[in-house]
N, C-alpha and C positions, 0 to 999 in steps of 0.2 A: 373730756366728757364724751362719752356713745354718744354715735349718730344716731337719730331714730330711723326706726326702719320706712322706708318711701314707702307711700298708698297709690294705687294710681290716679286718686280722684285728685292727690296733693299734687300731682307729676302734673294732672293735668290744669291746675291752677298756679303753679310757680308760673312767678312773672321774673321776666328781663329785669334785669340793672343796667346798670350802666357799664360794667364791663363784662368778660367771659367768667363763666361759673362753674366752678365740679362741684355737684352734689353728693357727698357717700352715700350709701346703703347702707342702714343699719344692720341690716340683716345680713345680705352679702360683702363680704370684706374683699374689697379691692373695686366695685362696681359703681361707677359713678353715671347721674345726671348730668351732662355738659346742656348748659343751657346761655345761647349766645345774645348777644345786645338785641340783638334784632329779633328776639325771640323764637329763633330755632330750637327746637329740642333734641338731643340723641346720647348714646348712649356708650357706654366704653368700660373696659376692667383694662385696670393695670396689677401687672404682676411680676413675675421675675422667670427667666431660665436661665438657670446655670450660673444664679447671682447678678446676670445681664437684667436692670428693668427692663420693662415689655409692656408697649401699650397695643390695645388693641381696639378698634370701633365696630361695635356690636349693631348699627344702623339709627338711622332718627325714630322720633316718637312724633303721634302715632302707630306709626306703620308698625314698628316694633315693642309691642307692650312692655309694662312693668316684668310682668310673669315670662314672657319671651325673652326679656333682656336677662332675667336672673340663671332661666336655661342655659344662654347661648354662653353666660359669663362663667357661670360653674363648669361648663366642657372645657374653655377656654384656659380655666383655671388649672383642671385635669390636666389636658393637654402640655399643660408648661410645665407642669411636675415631670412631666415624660420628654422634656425638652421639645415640645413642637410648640412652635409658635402659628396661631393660626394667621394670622398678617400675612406669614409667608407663604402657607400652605392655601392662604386665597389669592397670593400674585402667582404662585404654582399651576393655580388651575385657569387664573387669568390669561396665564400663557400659554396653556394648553387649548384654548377655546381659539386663544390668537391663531394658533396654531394649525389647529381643525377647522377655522373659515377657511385659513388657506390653503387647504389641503380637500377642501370638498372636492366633488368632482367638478361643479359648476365654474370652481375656481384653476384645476387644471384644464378644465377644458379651452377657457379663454385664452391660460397662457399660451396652450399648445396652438389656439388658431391665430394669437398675437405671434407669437415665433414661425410657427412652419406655414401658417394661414396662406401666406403669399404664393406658397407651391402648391395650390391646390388650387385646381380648376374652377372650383365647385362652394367654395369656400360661404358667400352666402346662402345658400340653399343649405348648407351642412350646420351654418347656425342658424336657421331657423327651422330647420329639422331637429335642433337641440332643443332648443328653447319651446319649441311643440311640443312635443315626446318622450324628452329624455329630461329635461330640466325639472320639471315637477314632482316628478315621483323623483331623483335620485341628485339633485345641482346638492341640495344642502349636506348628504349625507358624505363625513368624510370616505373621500375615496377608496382606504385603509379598509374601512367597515363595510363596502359593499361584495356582494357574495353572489355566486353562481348561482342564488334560485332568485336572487335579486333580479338577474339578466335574466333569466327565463320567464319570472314574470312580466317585467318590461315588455318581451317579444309574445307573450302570449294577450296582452293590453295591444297592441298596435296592432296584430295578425287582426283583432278581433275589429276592433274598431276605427282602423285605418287600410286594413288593407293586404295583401300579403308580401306585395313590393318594397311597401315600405318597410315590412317585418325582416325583408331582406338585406333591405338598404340600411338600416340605423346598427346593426351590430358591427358594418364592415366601419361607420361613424365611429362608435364607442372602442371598439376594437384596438382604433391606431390611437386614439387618447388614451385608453390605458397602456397599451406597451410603448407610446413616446415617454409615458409617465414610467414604465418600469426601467428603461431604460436610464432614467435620472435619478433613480430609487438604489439602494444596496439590498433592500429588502422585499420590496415589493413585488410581487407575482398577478396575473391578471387572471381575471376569475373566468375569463373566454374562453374556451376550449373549441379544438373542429367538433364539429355536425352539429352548434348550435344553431347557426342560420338553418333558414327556411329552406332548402335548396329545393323543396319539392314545389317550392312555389315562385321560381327562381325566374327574374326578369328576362323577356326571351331579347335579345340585341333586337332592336327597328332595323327592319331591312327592304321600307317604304320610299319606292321611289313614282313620281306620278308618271299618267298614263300620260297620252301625245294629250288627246281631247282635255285632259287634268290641266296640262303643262298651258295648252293655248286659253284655257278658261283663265289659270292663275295671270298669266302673264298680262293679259287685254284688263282682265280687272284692276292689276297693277298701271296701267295707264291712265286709267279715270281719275278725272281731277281731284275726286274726292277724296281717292286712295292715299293721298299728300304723298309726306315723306316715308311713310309706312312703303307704300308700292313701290317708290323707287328703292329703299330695301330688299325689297323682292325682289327685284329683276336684279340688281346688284350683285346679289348672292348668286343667282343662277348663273351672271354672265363672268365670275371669279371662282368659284365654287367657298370660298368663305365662310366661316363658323360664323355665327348671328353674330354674335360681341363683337367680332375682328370686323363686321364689316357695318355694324352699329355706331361704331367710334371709330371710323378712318376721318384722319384730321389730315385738314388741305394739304397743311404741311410735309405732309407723309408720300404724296403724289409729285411728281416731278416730271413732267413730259409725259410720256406711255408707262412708267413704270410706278406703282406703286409698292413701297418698302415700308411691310407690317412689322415694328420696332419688336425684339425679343422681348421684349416686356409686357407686350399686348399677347406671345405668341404661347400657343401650349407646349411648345419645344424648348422656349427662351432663347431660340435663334430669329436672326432675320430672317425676315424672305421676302424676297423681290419677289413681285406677280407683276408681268408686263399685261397692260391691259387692252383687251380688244379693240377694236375703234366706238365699239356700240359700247363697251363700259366709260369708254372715255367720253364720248357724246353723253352719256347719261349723266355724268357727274358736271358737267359741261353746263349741262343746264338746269344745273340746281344755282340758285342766285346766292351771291357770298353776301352775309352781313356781317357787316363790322362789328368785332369782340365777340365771334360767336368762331370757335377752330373749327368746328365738325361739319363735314356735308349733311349725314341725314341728321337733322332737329325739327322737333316740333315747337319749340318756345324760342329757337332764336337765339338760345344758351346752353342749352346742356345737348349730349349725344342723347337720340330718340331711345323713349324707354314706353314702359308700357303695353309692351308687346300682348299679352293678355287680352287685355280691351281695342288694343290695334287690331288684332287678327279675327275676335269676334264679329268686328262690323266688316273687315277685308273679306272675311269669308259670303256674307250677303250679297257683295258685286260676283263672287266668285260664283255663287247658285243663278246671278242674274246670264252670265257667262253662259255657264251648261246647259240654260233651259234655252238658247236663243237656238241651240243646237237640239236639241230635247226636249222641248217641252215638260216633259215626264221627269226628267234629269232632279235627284237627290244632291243633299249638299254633300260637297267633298269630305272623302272620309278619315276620318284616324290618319291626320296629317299636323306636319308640325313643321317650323321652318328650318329645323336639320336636314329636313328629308329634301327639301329645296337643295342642299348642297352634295348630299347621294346623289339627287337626280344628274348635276350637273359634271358629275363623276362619272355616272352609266354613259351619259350621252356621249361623252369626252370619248371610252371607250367603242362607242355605236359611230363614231364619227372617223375610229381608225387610229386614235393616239396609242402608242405606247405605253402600257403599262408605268414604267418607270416614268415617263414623262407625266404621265396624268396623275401618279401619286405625289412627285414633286410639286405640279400644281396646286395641290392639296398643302404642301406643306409638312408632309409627312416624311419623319424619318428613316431614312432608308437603311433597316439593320447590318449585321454580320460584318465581313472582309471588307467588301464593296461601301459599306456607308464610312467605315474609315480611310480608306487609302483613296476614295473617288472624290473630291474635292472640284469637279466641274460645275460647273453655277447652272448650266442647260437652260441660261435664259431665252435663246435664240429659238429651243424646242418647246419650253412654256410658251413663249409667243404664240408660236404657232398651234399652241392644243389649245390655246384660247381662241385663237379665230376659229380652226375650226369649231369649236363648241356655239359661239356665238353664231358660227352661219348657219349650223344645227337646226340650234334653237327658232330662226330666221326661218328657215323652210315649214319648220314645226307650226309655229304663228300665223304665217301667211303664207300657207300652200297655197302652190299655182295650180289653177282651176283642172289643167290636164293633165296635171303629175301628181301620181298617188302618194302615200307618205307612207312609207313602212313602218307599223306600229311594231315594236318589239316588247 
């Protein structure tokens, strides 16, 4: 007997049984109603390619009408006359989509900062400079499909309403995640080319070091009790010359007598380095009170290394204006300064104080190029010592000049 041709008003009153159900289509041959115990509805054509059966689900009802289902089953039908089964031609593009999440940009980007992430200085601030700037307009588009007026719009979005710094800073970003990516690629090319950055608007290097009068305000503000462990930060840095971080998370551990040894893994070189420390860094660390389960000297909770630096220096900066005016009345808050410049200064002075070049760049930590940085192998701990004293006694004079000895501002 013919099947009668399905209505949809019938589709939508067929009731469940008690077991699974194919209903045909009178009309369309091969196109069934599956209607389950539980009363789900959906829809399917079975047919043949190549004398192979071939089922295929055309989706549930409602979502997929009567008149939907007969379309999608008639192409399907086509389809297999021509040997395509669409089943696989939808795990095809199933795979292709697999494919293209993992291949956006938002997703090479991640691998690139989970793999190289760790050699980069800079590494937080680089993802959240993505996730700012770059992730919205371009994380979902495959990588593949992003295009050179793509980046020029991105840079001309940021110049416009962030900045032109940062117009500069996010291509050097995008830049090393596309060619880590083309590098992994056999085909891939990056759509970056020279003269897209800004360079007319090219970050000038800080080369902010404070004045004596700067130097005696920050450092006296760093002693009031209020200043907590923020201030002794500060003076920390000035009396080791220190990057914030190295000298944010120095753990007791790490100190041993006079010498403190900043582990390669803390260091932007990934070597040691001993900094023997002056007597006035060691007093300061001295008396910072140790609590049990807490490694770090400067904390503000008693657990973790001091963070917060933002709203730390906001309010450091108010003792700091209280400083200048006791001197000046008149006296502005300190200007366009930041706690790198802390570790310039203590560079310049190291210098103003008579150290040797070489000696006060090793202070620093800094590697020393060419012939000379591979065949010199001397530690110059005995000569860092002493560029730290003198810095600190510097500093000393700086602070508390003697009433009838002038201070030579330089």
């Amino acid at each position: 007997m013919a099947s009668k041709a399905l209505t949809q008003v019938g589709v939508e009153k067929m009731k469940p049984s008690d077991s699974r159900r194919e209903i045909p289509d009178g009309l369309l041959a091969g196109l069934y109603l599956v209607v389950q115990p539980s009363g789900h509805k959906s829809w399917a054509v079975r047919t043949r390619i190549n004398g192979r059966p071939v089922k295929a689900t055309l989706g549930s009802f409602p979502a997929v009408s009567l008149k939907d289902a007969r379309d999608f089953g008639r192409a399907a039908i086509l389809k297999a006359k021509n040997g395509i089964s669409v089943t696989e031609e939808r795990r095809e593009q199933q795979r292709k989509n697999e494919a293209a999440r993992g291949s956006t940009f938002k997703a090479v980007a991640e691998e690139f900062l989970k793999r190289d992430g760790k050699e980069l200085r800079s590494v937080d601030s680089r993802r959240k400079t993505l996730e700012r700037l770059v992730y919205p307009p371009l994380g979902k588009r495959p990588i593949d499909e992003i295009r050179r007026t793509d980046i020029v719009r991105l840079l001309d979005k940021i110049e416009d309403e962030s900045g032109p710094v940062m117009a500069d800073r996010t291509p050097a970003y995008v830049r090393r995640i596309l060619n880590w990516h083309a590098s992994r690629s056999d085909d891939y090319r990056s759509p970056i080319v020279r003269g897209m950055a800004r360079t007319k608007s090219k970050e000038r290097e800080r080369d902010r070091t404070l004045s004596d009068d700067e130097l005696r305000a920050v450092w006296r503000a760093a002693g009031r009790e209020e200043a907590g462990a923020f201030g002794k930060l500060v003076r920390y840095i000035l009396l080791t010359t220190a990057r914030r971080n190295e000298a944010a998370k120095v753990r007791r551990e790490e100190v041993e007598g006079t010498d403190w040894t900043l582990p390669g893994a803390r260091n932007k070189t990934g070597l040691d380095l001993i900094r023997p420390l002056s007597k006035a860094a060691v007093d300061l660390l001295a008396s910072i009170d140790e609590v049990q389960g807490c490694p770090y000297y400067f904390s503000n909770d008693a657990v973790r290394a001091i963070g917060g630096f933002g709203k730390a220096k906001a309010a450091f900066e108010t003792a700091v204006l209280k400083e200048l005016r006791e001197g000046d009345p008149e006296a502005k808050a300190l200007p366009n300064w930041t706690l790198h410049d802390l570790r310039r200064t203590g560079r310049s002075l190291m210098s103003r104080a008579g150290v040797p070049t070489d000696h006060t760049e090793r202070c620093l930590g800094h590697v020393i190029g060419g012939v000379r940085g591979v065949y010199d192998k001397y530690e110059y701990h005995r000569e860092k010592q002493l560029a730290f004293k003198k810095l600190a006694a510097l500093i000393e004079r700086i602070v508390n000049p003697v009433d009838n000895v002038a201070v030579i501002r330089r």
